[in-house]
VORORO-131453 format. One line per field, with one value per atom (N, C-alpha, C): residue in one letter; x, y, z. Coordinates in steps of 0.02 Angstrom, whole numbers. Layout:
<recs>
residuo = (a	...)
xx = (X	...)
yy = (Y	...)
zz = (Z	...)
</recs>
This chain:
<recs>
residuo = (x	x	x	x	x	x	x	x	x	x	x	x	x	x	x	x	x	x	x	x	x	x	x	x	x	x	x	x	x	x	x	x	x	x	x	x	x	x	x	x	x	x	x	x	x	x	x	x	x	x	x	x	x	x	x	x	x	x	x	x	x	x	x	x	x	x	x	x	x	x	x	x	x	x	x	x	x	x	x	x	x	x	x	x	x	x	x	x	x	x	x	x	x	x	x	x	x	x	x	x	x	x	x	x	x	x	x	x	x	x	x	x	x	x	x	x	x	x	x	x	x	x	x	x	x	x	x	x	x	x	x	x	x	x	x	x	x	x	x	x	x	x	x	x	x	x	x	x	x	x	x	x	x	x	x	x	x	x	x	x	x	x	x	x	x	x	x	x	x	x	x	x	x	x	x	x	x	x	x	x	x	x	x	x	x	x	x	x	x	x	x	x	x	x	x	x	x	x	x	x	x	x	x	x	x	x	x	x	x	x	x	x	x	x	x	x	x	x	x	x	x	x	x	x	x	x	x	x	x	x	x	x	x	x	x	x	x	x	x	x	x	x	x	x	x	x	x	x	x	x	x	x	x	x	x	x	x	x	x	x	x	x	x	x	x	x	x	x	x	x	x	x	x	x	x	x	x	x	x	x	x	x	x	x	x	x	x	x	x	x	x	x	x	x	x	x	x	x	x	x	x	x	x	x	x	x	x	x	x	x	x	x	x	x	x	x	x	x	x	x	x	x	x	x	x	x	x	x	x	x	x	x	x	x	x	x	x	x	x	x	x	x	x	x	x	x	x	x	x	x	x	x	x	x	x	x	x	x	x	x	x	x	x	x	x	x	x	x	x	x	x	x	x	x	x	x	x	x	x	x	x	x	x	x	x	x	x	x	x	x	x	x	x	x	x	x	x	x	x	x	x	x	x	x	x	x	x	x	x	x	x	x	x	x	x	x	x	x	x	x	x	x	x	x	x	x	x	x	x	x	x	x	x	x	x	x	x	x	x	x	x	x	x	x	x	x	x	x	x	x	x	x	x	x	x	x	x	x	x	x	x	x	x	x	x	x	x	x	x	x	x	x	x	x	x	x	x	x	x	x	x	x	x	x	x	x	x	x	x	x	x	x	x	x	x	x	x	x	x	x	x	x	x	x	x	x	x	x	x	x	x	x	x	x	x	x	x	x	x	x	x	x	x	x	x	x	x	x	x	x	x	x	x	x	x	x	x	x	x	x	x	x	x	x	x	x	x	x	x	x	x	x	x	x	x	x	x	x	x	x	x	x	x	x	x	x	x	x	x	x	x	x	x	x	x	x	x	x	x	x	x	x	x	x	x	x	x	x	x	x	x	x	x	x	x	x	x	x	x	x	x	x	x	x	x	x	x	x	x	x	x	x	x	x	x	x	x	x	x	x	x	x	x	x	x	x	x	x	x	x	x	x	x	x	x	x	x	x	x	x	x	x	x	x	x	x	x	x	x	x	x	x	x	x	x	x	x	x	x	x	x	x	x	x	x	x	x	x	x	x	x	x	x	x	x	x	x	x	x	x	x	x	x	x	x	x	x	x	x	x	x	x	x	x	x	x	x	x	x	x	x	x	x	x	x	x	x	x	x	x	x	x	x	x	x	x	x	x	x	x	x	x	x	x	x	x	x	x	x	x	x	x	x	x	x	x	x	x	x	x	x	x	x	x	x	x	x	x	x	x	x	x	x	x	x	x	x	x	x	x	x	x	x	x	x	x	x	x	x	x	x	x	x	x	x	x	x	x	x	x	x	x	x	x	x	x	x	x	x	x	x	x	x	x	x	x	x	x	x	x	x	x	x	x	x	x	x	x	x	x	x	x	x	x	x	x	x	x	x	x	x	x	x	x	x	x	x	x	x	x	x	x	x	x	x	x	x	x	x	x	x	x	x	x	x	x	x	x	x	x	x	x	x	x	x	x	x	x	x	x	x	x	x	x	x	x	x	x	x	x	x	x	x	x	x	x	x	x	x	x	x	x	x	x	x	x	x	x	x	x	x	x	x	x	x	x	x)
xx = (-583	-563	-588	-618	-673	-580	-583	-557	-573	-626	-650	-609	-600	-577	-505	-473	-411	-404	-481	-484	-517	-557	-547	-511	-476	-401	-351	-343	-297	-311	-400	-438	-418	-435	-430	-357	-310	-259	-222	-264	-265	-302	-350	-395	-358	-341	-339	-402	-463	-529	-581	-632	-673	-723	-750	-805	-786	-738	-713	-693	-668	-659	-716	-759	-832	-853	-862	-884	-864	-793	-732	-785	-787	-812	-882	-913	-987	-1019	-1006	-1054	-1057	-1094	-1108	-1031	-1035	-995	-986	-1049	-1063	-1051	-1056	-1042	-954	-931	-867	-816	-850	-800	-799	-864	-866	-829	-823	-772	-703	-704	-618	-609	-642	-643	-636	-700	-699	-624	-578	-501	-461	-460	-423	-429	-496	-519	-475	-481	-433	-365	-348	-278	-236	-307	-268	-239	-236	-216	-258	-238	-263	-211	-238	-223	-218	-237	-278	-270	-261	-249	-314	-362	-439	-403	-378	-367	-337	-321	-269	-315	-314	-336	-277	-257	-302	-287	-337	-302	-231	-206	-125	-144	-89	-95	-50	-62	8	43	100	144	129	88	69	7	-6	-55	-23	51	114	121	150	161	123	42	19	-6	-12	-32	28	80	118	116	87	72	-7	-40	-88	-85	-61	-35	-8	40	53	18	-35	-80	-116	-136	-182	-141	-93	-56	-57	-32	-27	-77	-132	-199	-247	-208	-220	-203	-120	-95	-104	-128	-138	-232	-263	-323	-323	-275	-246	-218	-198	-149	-203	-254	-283	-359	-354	-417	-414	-340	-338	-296	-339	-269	-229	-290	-279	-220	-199	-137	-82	-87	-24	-15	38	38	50	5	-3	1	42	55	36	49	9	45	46	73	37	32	-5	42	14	72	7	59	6	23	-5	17	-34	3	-36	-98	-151	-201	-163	-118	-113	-47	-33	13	-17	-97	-116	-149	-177	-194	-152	-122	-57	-14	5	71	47	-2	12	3	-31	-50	13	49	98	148	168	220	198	149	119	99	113	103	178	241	295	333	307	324	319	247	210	205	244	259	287	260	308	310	257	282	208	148	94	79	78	78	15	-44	-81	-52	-116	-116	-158	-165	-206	-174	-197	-194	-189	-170	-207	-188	-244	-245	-275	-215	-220	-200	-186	-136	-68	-31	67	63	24	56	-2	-46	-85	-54	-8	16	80	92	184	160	105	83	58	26	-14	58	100	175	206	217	257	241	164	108	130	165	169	108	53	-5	6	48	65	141	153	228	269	233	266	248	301	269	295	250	286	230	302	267	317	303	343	412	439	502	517	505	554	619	672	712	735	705	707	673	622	588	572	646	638	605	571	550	603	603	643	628	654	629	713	701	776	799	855	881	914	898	919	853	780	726	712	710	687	730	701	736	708	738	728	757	742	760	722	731	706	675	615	573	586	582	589	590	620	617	576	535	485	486	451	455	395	378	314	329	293	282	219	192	129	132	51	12	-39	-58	-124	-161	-220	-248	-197	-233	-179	-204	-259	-273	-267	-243	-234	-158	-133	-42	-9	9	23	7	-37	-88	-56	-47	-18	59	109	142	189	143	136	153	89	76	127	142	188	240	259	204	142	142	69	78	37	28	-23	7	-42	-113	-115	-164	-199	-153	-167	-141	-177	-148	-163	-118	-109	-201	-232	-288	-256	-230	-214	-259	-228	-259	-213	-217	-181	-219	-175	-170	-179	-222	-264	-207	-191	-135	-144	-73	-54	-32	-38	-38	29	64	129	168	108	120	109	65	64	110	160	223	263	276	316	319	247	216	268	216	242	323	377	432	470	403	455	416	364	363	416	421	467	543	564	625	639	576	560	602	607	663	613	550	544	458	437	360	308	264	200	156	121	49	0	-50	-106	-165	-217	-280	-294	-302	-327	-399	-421	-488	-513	-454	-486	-432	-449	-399	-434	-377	-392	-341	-349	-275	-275	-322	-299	-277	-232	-207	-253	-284	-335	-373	-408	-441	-420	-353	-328	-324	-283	-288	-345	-410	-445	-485	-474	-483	-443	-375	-341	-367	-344	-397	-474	-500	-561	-543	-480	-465	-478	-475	-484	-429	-375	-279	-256	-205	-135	-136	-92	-97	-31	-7	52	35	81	59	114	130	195	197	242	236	206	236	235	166	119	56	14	37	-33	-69	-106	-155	-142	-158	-140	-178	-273	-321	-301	-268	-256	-190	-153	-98	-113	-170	-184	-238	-245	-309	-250	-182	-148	-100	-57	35	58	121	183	184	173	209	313	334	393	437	418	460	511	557	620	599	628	625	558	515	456	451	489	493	527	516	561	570	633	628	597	578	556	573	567	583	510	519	466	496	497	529	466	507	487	525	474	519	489	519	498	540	486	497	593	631	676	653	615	591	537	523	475	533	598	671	640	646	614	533	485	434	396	341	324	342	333	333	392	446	508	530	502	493	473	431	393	455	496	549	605	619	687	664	605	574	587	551	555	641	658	729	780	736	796	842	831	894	887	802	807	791	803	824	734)
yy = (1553	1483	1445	1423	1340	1280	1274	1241	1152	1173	1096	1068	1119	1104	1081	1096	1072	999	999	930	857	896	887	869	895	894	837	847	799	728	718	656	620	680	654	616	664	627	560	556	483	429	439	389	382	439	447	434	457	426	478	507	581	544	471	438	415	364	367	422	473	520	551	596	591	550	509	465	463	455	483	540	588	658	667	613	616	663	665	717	675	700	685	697	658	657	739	757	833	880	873	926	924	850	855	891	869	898	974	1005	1056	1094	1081	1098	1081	1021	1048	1096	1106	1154	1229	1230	1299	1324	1274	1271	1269	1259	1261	1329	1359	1428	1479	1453	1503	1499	1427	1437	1475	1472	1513	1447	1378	1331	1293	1235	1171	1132	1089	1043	980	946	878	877	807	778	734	767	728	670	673	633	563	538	504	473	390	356	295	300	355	424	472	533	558	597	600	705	721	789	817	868	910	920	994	973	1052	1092	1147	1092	1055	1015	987	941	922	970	1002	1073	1103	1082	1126	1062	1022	964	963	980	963	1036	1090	1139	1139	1096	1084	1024	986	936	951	1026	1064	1099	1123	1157	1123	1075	1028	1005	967	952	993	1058	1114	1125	1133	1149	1098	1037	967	971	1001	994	1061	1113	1179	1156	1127	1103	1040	1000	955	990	1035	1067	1123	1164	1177	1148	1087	1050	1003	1037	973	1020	1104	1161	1140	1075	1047	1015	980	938	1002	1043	1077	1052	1103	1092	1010	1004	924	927	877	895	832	847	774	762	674	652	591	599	561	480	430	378	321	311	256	185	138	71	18	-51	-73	-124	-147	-181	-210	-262	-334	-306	-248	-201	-165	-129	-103	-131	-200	-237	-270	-280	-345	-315	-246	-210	-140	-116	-27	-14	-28	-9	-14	-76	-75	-35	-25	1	83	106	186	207	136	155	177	128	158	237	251	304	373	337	412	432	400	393	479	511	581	637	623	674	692	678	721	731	658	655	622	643	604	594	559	510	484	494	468	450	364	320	324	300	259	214	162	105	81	19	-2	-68	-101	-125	-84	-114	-115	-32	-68	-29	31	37	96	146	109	151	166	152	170	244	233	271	322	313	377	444	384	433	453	425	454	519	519	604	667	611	659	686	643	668	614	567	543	565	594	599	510	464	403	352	306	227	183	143	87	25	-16	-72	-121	-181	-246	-226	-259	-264	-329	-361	-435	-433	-473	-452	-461	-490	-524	-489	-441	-406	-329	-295	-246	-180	-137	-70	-7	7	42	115	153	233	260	318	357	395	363	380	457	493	553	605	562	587	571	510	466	450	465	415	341	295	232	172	164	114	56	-12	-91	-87	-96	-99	-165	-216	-270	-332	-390	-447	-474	-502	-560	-613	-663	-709	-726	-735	-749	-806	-877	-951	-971	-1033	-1057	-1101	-1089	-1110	-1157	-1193	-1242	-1227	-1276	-1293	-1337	-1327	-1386	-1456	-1454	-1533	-1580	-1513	-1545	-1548	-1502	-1465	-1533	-1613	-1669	-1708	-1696	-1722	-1664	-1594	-1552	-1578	-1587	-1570	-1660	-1692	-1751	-1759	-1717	-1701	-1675	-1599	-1540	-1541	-1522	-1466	-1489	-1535	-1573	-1590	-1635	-1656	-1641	-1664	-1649	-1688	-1731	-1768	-1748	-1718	-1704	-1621	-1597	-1512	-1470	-1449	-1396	-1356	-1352	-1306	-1241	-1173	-1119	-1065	-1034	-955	-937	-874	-835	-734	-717	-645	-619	-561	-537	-507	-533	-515	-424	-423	-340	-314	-376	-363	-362	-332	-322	-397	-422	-515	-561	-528	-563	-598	-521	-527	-571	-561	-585	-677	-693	-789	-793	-752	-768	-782	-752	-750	-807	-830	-901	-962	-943	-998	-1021	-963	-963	-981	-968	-998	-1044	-1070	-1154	-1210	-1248	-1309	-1363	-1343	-1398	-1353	-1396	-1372	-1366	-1311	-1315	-1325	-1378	-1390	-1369	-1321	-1313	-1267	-1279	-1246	-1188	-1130	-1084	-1089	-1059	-1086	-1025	-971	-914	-879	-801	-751	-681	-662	-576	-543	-466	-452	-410	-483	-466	-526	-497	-566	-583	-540	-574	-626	-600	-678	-715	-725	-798	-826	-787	-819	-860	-833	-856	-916	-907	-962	-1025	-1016	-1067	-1082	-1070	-1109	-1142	-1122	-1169	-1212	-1242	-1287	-1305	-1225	-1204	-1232	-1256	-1230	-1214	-1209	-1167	-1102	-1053	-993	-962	-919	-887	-798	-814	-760	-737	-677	-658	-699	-716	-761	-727	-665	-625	-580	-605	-574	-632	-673	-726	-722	-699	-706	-737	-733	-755	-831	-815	-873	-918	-880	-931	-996	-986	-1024	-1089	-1102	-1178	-1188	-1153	-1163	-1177	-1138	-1153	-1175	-1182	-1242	-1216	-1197	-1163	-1241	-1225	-1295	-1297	-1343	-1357	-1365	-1381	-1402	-1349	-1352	-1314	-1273	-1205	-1165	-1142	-1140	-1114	-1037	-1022	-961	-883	-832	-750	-742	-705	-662	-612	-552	-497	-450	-386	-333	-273	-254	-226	-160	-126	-38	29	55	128	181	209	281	336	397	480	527	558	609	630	676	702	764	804	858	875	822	814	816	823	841	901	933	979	999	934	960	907	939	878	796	786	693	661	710	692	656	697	663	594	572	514	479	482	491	429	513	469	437	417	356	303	296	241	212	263	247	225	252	220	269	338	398	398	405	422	366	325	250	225)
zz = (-275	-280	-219	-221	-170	-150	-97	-77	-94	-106	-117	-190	-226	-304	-307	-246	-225	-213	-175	-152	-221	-249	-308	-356	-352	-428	-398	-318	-296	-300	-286	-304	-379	-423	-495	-515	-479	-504	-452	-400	-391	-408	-437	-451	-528	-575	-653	-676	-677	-686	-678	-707	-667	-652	-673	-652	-569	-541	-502	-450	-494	-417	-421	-446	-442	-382	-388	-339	-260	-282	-201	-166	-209	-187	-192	-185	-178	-203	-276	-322	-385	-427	-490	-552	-577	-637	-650	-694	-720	-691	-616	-577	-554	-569	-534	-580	-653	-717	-727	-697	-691	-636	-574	-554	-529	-607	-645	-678	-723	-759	-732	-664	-646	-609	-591	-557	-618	-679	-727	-741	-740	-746	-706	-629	-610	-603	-618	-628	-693	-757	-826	-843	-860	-900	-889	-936	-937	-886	-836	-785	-799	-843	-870	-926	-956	-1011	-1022	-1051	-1046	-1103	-1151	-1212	-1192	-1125	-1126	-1052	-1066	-990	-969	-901	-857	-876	-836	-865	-845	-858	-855	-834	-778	-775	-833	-842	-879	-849	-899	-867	-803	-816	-762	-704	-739	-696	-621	-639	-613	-567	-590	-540	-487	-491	-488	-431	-437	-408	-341	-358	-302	-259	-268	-223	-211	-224	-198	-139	-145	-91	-34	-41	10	57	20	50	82	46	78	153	131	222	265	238	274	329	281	300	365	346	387	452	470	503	554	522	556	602	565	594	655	631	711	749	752	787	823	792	825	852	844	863	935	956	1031	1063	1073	1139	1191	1246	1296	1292	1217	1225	1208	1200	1164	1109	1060	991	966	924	901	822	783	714	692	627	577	530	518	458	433	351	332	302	328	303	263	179	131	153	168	225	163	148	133	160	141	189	241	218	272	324	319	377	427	380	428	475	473	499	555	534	574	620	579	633	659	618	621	679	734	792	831	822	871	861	783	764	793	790	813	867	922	983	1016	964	983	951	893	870	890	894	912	1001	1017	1101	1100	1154	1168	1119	1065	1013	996	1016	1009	935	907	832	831	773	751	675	648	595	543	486	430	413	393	353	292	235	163	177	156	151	79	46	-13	-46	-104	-123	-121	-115	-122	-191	-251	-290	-281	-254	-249	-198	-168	-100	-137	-173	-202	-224	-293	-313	-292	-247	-194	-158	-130	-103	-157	-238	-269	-291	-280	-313	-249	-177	-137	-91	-110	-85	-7	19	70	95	157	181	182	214	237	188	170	117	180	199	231	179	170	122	92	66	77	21	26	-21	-53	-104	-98	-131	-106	-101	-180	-223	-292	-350	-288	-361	-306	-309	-266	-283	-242	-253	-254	-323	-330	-327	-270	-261	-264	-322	-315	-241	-227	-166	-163	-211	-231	-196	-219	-194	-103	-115	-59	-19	58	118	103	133	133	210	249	295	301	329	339	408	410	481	515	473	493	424	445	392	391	335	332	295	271	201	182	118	83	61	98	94	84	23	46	109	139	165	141	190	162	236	233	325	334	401	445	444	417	406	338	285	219	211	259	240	212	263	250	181	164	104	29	45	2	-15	52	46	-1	9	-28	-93	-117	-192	-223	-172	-198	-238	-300	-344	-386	-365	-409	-475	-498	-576	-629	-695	-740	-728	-691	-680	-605	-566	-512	-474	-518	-510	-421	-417	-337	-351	-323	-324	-263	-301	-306	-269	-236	-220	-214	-279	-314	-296	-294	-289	-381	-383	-442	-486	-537	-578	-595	-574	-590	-484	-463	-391	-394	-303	-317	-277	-233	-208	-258	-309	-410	-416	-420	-453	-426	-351	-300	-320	-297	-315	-387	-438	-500	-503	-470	-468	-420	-390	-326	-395	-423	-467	-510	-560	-613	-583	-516	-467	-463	-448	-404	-446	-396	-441	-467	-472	-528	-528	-606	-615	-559	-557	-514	-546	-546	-600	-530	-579	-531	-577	-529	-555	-498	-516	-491	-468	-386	-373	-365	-325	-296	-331	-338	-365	-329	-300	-258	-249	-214	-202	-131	-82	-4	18	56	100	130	174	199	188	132	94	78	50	36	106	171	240	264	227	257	223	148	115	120	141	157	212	269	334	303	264	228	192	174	143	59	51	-35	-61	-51	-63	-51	-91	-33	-73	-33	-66	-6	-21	-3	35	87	136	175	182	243	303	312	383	453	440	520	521	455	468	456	482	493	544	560	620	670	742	790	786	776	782	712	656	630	613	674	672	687	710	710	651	639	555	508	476	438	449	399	415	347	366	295	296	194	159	180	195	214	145	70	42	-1	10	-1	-72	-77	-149	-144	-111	-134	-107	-58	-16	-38	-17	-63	31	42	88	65	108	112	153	137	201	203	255	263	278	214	216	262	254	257	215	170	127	163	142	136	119	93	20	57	35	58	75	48	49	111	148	212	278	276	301	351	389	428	441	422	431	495	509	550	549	500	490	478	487	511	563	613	672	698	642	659	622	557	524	573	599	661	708	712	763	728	675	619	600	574	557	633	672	750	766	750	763	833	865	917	980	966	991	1013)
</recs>
């Protein structure tokens, strides 16, 4: 059994896709299906539900997937650990973060964590719901990622730890030279519609907008100009004076606090929290540690 096929199988069932993870794994389609197959071979079952997209594991696939994830960490953490003697034993945890966190906070938040404890670190970096998804397979120890408080993430607390890193709120923005001129209009008319930057439907800030709309105390007429699902780019399309578009407050950019201005008018806003989960079952292992930093056990 090729180690690589591990790495393999774990690909497939994050992507759900063999064209896609193929690709992850820098081989050909033909060759990647082949060694699925040749790992189905030695496991004695079928792993995969070819019939069904995305593909879906079975139910030995399931199983089989979550002791491959083990190994894999395992294997991660035995190779950090012996790849830096000079520091003494050094362990690893992998945390799924979404784009506009890892950007905005992760450094600071990991310069305090990882203080004293000789911890490194891999990333994922994603959308909200690619990172839910990625920790629920288990193939990540840590989720840190938004919450609103209206359209909350629900992880069974039976499985999952869960603590609040910090509060935020998701408000539009405009530039700072149109904000006055928006906030005029705001919510705009049939004759004179909001021009929109909107987050790519199926997003999990989609949902969030979609839900301060449907709130809001009165109609938003508007035309959509731009549609994505990074903050980033709407940040930066707003400072261009595309529209307004909606963004965490506490990850707006430093250079751009004089490029943009939160619209002021009442109801348009969600609080937010900015969680951290992990597995229950990660309870005595390395990334615990990073664990009771996060959660504040160890002050």
């Amino acid at each position: 059994m090729n180690i690589e096929w591990l790495k393999d199988f774990q690909t497939l069932a994050d992507t759900g896709n063999f064209t896609f993870a193929a690709r992850k794994q820098n081989v050909s389609q033909a060759a990647f299906s082949r060694r699925i197959q040749a790992l189905e071979s030695w496991v004695g079952t079928s792993l995969v539900n070819r019939e069904t997209y995305p593909v879906q594991m079975t139910y030995a696939g399931q199983r089989f997937l979550a002791e491959t994830n083990d190994i894999l960490s395992n294997l991660n953490d035995t190779r950090a650990a012996l790849s830096s003697p000079a520091l003494g034993t050094t362990s690893h945890v992998h945390i799924s973060i979404p784009h506009v966190l890892s950007n905005s906070r992760f450094s600071r938040w990991w310069q305090n964590w990882s203080e004293g404890t000789r911890m490194s670190v891999t990333l994922s970096v994603g959308n909200v719901s690619e990172m839910i998804a990625k920790f629920i397979t288990g193939t990540t120890d840590i989720l840190i990622c938004y919450n609103g408080t209206d359209l909350p993430i629900l992880l069974d607390p039976d499985y999952y730890l869960s603590c609040e890193i910090e509060k935020d709120r998701l408000s539009p923005y405009a530039a700072s030279r149109f904000t006055q001129q928006y906030e005029n209009r705001f919510p705009g008319t049939e004759n004179a519609p909001i021009p929109l930057l909107r987050y790519s439907k199926g997003a999990y800030f989609a949902r969030l907008v979609d839900l301060i709309i449907k709130q809001s105390p009165s109609r938003l007429n508007s035309i959509t100009q731009i549609e994505t699902d990074m903050s980033s780019v709407i940040q930066n399309c707003v400072s261009s004076g595309f529209g307004i578009g909606w963004l965490p407050e506490s990850c707006v950019e430093p250079h751009y606090k004089k490029m943009i201005k939160k619209i002021s008018t009442e109801g348009w806003s969600m609080d937010l929290e900015i969680n951290a989960y992990m597995h229950r079952s990660t309870i005595g292992k390395p990334a615990n540690l990073i664990w009771e930093k996060i959660s504040g056990q160890l002050g």
